[in-house]
C-alpha positions as CSV (number, residue, x, y, z in Angstrom):
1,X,0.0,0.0,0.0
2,X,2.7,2.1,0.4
3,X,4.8,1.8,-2.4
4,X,1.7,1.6,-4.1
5,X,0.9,5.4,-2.7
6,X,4.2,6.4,-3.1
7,X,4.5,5.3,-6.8
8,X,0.9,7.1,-7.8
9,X,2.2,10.1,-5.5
10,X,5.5,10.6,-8.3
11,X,2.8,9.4,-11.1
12,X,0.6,12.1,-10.5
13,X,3.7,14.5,-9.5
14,X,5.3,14.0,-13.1
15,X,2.2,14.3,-15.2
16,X,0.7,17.3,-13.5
17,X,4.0,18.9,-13.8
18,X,4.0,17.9,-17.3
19,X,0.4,19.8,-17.6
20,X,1.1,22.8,-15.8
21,X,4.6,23.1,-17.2
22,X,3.3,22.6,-20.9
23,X,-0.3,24.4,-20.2
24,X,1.4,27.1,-18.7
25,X,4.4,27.5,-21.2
26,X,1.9,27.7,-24.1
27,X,0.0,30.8,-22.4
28,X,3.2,32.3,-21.8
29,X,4.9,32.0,-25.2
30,X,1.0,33.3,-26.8
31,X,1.6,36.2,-23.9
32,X,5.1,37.5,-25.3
33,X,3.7,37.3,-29.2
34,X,0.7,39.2,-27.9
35,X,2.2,41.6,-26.2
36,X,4.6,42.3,-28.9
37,X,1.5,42.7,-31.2
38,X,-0.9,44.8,-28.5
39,X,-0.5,47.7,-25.9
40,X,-0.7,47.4,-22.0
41,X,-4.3,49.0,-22.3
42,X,-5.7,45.8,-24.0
43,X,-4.2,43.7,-21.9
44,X,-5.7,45.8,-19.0
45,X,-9.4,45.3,-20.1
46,X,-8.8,41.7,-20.0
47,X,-7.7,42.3,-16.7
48,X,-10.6,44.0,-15.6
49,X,-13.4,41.1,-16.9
50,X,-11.3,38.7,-15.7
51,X,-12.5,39.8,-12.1
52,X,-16.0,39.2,-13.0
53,X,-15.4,35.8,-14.3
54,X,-13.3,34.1,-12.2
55,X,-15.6,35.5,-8.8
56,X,-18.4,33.9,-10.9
57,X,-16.3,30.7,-11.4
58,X,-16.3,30.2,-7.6
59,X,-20.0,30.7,-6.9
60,X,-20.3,27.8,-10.2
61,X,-18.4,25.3,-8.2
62,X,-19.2,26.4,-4.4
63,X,-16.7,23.9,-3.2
64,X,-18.7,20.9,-4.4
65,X,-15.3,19.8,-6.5
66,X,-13.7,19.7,-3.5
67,X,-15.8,17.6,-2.0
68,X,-16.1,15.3,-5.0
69,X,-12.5,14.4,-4.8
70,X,-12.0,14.1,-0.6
71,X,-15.4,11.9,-0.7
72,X,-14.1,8.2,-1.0
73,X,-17.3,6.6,-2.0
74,X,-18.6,9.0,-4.4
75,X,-21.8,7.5,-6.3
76,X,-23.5,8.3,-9.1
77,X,-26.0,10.7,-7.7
78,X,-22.9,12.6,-6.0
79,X,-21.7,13.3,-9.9
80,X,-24.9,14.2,-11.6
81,X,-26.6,16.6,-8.9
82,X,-23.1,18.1,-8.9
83,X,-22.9,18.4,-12.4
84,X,-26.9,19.9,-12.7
85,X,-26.1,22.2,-9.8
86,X,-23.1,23.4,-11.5
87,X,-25.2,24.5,-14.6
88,X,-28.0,25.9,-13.3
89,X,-25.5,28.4,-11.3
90,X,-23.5,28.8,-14.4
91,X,-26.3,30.2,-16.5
92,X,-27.6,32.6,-13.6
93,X,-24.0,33.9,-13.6
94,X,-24.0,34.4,-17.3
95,X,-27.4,35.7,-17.7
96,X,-26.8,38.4,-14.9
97,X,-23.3,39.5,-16.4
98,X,-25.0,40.0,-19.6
99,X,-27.4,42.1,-18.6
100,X,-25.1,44.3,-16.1
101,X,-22.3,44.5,-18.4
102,X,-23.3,47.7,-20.1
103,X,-23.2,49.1,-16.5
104,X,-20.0,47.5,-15.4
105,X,-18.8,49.4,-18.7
106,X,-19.9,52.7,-17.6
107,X,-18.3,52.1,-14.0
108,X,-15.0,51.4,-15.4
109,X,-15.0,54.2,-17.8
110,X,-14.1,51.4,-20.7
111,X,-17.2,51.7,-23.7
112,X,-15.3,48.4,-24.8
113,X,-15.9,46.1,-21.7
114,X,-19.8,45.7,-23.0
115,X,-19.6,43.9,-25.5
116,X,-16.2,42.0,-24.4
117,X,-18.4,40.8,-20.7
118,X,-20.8,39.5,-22.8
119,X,-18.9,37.3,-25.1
120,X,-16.7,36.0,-22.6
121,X,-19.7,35.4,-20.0
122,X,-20.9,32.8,-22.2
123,X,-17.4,30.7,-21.0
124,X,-18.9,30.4,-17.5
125,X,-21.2,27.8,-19.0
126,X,-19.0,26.0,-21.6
127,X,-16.4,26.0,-18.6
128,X,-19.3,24.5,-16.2
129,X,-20.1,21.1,-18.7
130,X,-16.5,19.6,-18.3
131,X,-16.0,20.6,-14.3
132,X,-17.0,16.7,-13.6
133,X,-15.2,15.4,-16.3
134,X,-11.8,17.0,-14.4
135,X,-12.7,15.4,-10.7
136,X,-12.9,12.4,-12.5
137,X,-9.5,12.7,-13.4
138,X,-8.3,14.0,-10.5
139,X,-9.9,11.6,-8.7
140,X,-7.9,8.9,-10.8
141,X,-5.3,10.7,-9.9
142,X,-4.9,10.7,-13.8
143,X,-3.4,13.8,-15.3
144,X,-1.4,12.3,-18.0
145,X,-4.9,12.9,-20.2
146,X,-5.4,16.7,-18.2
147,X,-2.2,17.4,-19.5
148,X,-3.3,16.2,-23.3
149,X,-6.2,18.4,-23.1
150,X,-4.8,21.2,-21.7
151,X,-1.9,21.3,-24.0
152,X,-4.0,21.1,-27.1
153,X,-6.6,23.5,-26.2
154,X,-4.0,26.1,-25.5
155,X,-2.7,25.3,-28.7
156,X,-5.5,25.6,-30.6
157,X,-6.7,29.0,-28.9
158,X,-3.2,30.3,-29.0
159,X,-2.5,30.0,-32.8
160,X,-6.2,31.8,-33.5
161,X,-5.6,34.3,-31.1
162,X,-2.4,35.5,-32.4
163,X,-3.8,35.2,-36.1
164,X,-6.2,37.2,-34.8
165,X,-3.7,40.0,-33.3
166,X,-1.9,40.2,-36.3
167,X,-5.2,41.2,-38.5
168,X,-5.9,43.8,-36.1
169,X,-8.5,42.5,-33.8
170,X,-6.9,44.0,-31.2
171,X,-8.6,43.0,-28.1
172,X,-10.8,40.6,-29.2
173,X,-7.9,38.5,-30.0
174,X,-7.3,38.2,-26.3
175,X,-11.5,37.6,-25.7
176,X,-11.2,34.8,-28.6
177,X,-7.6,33.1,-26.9
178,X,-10.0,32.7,-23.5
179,X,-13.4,31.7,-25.1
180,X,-11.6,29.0,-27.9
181,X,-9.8,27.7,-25.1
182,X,-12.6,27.0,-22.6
183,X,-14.7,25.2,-25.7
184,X,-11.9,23.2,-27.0
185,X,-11.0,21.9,-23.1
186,X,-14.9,21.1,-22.7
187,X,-15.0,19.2,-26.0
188,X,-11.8,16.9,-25.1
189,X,-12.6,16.6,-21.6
190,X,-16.2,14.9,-23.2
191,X,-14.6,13.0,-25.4
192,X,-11.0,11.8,-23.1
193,X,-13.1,10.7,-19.6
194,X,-15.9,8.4,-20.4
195,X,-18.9,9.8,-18.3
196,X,-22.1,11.2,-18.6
197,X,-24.6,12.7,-16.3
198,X,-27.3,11.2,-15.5
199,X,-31.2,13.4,-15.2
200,X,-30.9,12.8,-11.5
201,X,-30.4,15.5,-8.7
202,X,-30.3,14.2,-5.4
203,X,-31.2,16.2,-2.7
204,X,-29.8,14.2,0.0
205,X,-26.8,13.9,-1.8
206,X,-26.5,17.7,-1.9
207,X,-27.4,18.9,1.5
208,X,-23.9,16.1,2.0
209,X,-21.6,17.6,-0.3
210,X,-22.7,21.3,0.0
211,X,-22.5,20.7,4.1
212,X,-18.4,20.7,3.3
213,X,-18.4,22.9,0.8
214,X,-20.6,25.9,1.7
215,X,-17.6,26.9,3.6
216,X,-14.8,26.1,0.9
217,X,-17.1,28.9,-0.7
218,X,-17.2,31.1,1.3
219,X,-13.1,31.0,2.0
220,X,-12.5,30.7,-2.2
221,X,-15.1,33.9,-2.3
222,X,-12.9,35.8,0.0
223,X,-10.1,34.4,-1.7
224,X,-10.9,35.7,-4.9
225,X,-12.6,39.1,-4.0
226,X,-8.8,39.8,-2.2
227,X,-7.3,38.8,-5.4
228,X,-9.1,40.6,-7.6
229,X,-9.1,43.8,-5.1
230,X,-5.8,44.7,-6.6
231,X,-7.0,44.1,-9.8
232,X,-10.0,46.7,-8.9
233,X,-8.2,48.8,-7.4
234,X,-5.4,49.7,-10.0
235,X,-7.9,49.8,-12.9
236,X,-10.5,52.0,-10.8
237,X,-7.9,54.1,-9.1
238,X,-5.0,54.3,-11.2
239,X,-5.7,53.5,-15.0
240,X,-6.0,50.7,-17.5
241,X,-2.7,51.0,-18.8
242,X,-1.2,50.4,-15.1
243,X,-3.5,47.5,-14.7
244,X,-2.0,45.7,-18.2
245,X,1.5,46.5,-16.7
246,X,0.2,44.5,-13.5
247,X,-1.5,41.5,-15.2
248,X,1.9,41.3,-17.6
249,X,4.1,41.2,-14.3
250,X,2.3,38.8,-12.6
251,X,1.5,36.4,-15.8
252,X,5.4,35.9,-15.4
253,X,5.1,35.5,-11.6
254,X,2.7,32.8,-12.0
255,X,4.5,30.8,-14.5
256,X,6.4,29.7,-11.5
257,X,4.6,30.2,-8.3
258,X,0.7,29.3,-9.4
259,X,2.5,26.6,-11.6
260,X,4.0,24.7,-8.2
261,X,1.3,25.8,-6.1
262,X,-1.4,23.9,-8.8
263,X,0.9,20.9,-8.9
264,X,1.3,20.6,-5.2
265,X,-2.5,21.1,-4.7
266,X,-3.9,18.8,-7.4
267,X,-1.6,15.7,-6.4
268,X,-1.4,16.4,-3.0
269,X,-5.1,16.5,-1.9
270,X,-6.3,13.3,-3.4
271,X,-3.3,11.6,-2.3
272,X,-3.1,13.0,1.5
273,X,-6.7,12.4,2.0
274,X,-6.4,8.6,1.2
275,X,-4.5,8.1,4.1
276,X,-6.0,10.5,6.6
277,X,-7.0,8.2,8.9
278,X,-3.4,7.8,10.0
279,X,-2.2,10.8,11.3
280,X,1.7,9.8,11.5
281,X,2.2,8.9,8.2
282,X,0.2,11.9,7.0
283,X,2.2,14.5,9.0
284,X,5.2,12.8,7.4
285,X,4.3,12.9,4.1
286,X,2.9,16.3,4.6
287,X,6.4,17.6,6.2
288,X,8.2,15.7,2.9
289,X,6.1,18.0,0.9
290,X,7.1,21.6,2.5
291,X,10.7,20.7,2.3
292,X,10.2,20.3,-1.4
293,X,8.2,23.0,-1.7
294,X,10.2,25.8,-0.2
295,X,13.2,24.5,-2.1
296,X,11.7,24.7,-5.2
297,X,9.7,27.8,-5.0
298,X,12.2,29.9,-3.1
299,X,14.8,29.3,-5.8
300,X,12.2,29.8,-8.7
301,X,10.9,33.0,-7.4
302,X,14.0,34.8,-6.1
303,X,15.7,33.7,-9.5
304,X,13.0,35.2,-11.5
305,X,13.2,38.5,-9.6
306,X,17.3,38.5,-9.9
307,X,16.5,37.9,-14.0
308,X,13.9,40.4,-14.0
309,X,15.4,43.4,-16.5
310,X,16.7,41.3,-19.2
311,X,14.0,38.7,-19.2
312,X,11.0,41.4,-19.9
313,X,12.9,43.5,-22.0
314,X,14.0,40.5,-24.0
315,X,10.7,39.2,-24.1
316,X,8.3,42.1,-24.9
317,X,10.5,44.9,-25.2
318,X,11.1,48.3,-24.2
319,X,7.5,49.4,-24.0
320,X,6.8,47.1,-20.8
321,X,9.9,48.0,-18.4
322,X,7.5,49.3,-16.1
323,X,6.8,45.7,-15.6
324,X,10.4,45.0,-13.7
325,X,9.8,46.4,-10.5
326,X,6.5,45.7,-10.1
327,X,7.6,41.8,-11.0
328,X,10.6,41.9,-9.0
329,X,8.1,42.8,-6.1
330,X,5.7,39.9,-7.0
331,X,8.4,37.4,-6.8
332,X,8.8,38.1,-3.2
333,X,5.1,37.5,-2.5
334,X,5.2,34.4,-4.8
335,X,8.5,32.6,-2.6
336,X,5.4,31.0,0.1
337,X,2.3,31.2,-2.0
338,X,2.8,27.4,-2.9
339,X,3.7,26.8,0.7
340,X,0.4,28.3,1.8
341,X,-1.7,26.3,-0.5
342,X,-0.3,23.4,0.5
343,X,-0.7,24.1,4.2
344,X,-4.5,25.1,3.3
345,X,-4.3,21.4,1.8
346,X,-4.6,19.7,5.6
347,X,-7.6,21.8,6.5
348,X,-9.3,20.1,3.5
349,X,-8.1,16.5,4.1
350,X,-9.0,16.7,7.3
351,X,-12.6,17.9,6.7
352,X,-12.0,21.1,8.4
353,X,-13.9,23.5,5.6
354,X,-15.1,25.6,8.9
355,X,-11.5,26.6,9.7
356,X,-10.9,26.9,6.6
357,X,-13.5,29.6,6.2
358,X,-12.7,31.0,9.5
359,X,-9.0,31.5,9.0
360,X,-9.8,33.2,5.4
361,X,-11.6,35.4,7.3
362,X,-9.2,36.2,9.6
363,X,-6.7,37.2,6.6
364,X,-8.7,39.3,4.4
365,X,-9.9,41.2,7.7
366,X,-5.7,41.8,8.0
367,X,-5.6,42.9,4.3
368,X,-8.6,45.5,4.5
369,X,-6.1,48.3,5.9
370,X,-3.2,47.3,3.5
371,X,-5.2,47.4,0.3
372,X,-6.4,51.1,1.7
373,X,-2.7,51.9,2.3
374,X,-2.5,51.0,-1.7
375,X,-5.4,53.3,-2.5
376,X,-3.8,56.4,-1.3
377,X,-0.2,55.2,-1.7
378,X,0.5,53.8,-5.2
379,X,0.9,49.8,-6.8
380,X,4.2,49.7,-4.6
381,X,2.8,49.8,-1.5
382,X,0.0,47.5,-2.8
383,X,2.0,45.0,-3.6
384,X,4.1,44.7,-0.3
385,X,1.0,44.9,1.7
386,X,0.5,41.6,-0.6
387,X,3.7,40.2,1.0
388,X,2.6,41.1,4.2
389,X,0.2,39.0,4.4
390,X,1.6,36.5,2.7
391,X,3.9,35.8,5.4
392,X,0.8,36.2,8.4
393,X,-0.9,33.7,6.9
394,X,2.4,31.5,6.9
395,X,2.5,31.6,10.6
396,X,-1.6,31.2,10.6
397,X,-1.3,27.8,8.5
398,X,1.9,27.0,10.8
399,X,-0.3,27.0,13.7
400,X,-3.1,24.8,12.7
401,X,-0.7,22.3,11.1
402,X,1.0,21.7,14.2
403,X,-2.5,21.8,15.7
404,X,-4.0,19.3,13.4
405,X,-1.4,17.0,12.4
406,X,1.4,17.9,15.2
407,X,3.9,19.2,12.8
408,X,5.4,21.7,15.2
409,X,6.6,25.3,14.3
410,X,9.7,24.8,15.3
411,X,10.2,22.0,13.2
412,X,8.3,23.5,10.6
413,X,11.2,26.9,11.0
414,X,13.9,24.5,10.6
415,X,12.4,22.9,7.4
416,X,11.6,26.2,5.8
417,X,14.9,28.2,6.9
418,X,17.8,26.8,5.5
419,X,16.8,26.2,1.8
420,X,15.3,29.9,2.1
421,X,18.8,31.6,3.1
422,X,20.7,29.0,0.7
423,X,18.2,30.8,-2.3
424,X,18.5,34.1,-0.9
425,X,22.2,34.5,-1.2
426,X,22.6,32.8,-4.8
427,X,19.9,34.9,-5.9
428,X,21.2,37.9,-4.5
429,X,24.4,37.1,-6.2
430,X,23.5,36.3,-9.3
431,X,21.5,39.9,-9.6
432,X,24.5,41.4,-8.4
433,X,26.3,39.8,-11.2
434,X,23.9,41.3,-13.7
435,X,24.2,44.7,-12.4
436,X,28.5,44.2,-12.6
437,X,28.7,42.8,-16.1
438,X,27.2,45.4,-18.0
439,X,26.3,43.2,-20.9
440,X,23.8,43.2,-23.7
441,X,20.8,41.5,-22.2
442,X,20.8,38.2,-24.2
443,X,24.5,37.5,-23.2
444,X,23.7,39.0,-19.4
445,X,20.4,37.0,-19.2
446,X,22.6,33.3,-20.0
447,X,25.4,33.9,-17.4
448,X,22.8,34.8,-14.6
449,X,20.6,31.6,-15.7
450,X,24.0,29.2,-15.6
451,X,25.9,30.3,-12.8
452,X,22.2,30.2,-10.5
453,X,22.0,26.6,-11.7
454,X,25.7,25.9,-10.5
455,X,25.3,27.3,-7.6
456,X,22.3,26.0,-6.4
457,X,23.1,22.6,-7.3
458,X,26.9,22.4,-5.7
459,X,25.3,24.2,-2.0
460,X,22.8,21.4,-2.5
461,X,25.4,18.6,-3.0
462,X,27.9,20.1,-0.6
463,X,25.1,20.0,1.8
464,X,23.5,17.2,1.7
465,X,20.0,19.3,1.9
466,X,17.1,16.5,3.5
467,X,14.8,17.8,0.8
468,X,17.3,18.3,-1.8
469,X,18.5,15.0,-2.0
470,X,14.8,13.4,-1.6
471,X,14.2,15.3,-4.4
472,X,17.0,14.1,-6.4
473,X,16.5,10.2,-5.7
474,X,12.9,10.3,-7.0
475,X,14.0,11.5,-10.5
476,X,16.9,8.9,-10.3
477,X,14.6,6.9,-9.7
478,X,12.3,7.2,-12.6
479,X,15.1,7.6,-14.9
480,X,16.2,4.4,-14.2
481,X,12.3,2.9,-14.1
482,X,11.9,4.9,-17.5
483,X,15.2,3.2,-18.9
């Protein structure tokens, strides 16, 4: 049992990197032609209907996903009422974004969002008929076929949507890259999971499901109003334009820190709530997991701030280097975002969707003064108020986790610590190293990349790092099982 949890663990590891990796380098690679092609003002109107959509996205699933996947004996009934339930909310959503998006247009000052809300509204429900399709998966712990789908419908959306740019669609290009790529997902996930709902809505089966996640709503609600605050609040307060340089910044940030924090949290739910009956073993897997984590994320993040200034100027050129400091900023928030995810992982597993709700609470009640501080204060203070926070609700997490599964903070210091100082200092050093070559940015951009690697992997094998060399034998390992 086991090595049989252990081996589905690195399964599910390796193909859901392979999806996010792939999924994500897609969106990114369409991103830089895009924003070669468009201005920061486009880009910032996505930004703004992107705060509609993704708080409507939340209401849609209301947590019942969640409890799909932590539900061992899920039945037939649990699938379909989910999946009606998940349509009927769907079409509200899109039926009330239609008819308010003229006045969401005149709020925001942007004649274009009207017709833009409308269009993309529509996703909410093509999104909504593949939502059981994926807990199937996940369930399976199957994301060799998530990452098929995901790779190909970025594909497909990318290459129309820079087409699209290049005939002068302008925005619409971006609206078309978003709505092709929800259809084409729904249509594979339909065609790749063999399922189908069944005209059945269970009542009983939904006061269960809903009981667990009513509150994983509530907490993903907050979540997301938080999140999209700073979205809000730099296109309300400041302008469009600032808001496309934001979205740009933090579409880089995320190809590292949401990447690992979607990994960690799609393979590590399903596989720490099959064995949370034993609350050893799960602490140990769970304290396994952190290690990794921080080493991972602290090194991607800190690198990506030290690369910063040749990597966007490269990429999209002159016209966005007001996009370095404000991503040099978000890489510092984006070091424990995976690490907090994770840690919000044991709440789930251990049915705790009322804490869960409580402590989300507790942290967007911390943020209400800091995201008032970036109202009078500028997108700099903002943004640190964002790191802030970040690291409050590191020490919230800590607390429960020692509480729930007796991981203590002082173990949980001495984990995080040392890989986070070993990061810090070849970071620091390699943006040093930038500043005293004085190269042009290609050349610069290559020595900064090669001499991080070097060092981080000769402190690593000097050191003999717990997580580090865990690590390391699982991909010797499936070389060798590969081979």
């Amino acid at each position: 049992m086991i090595q049989s949890l252990k081996s589905k663990t690195i399964h599910g590891f390796f193909w859901s990197l392979v999806d996010s990796s792939a999924n994500q380098g897609i969106q990114f690679l369409t991103g830089i032609v895009l924003a070669r092609i468009l201005s920061p003002k486009e880009f910032g109107l996505i930004g703004l209907i992107t705060i509609f959509i993704t708080i409507s996205q939340v209401f849609i699933d209301s947590g019942l996903s969640s409890a799909l996947i932590r539900k061992n004996d899920c039945t037939e009934k649990d699938f379909s009422t989910t999946f009606h339930f998940n349509m009927m909310i769907s079409f509200i959503a899109f039926l009330l974004l239609f008819i308010f998006s003229k006045k969401i247009s005149l709020y925001f000052e942007e004649p274009e969002l009207h017709q833009m809300l409308k269009v993309l509204s529509f996703g909410l429900v093509i999104n909504a008929l593949a939502a059981i399709h994926k807990v199937h998966l996940i369930k399976k712990i199957d994301f060799k076929k998530q990452s098929k789908i995901s790779v190909i419908a970025s594909i497909i959306s990318g290459v129309i949507a820079i087409v699209m740019a290049l005939k002068g669609y302008g925005v619409w290009s971006l609206v078309c890259l978003m709505l092709v790529r929800y259809i084409a997902s729904t249509i594979l996930f339909w065609y790749y999971v063999d399922w189908r709902p069944s005209w059945i809505f269970s009542k009983v089966s939904f006061k269960e499901l809903f009981g667990f996640g009513r509150n994983l709503l509530l907490s993903q609600l907050l979540d997301m109003v938080y999140r999209n605050a700073f979205l809000f609040i730099i296109g309300k307060f400041y302008s469009t334009i600032q808001l496309g340089y934001y979205t740009r910044s933090d579409q880089f940030k995320s190809l590292s820190s949401n990447q690992l924090s979607a990994v960690i949290n799609r393979v590590s739910y399903p596989v720490l709530s099959s064995i949370r009956g034993d609350r050893e073993r799960l602490s140990r897997n769970f304290r396994r997991l952190v290690r990794g984590t921080l080493l991972i994320s602290s090194m991607c993040m800190l690198g990506l701030a030290a690369i910063s200034e040749p990597l966007v100027i490269l990429l999209i050129g002159e016209q966005w280097r007001p996009c370095i400091w404000i991503l040099q900023l978000l890489c510092l928030t984006g070091v424990f975002q995976p690490l907090n995810a994770l840690s919000l992982r044991i709440l789930m597993v251990e049915g705790r969707s009322d804490l869960f709700l409580k402590l989300s609470v507790i942290k967007k009640i911390i943020a209400i003064p800091l995201l008032y501080l970036g109202i009078h204060f500028g997108i700099k203070i903002l943004i640190l108020g964002m790191l802030c926070n970040s690291i409050v609700a590191l020490f919230i997490h800590g607390y429960w986790t020692y509480k729930l599964i007796d991981y203590k903070m002082v173990s949980q210091v001495r984990d995080v610590i040392p890989n986070l100082f070993n990061s810090i200092i070849i970071c620091s050093l390699t943006y040093f190293l930038g500043l005293f070559l004085n190269l042009p940015y290609s050349i610069e951009i290559i020595i900064q990349i090669v001499t991080a690697t070097l060092l981080f992997f000769i402190t690593n094998e000097i050191l003999k790092r717990k997580s580090y060399m865990e690590i390391k034998k699982i991909i010797l390992d499936q070389l060798v099982i590969s081979h």
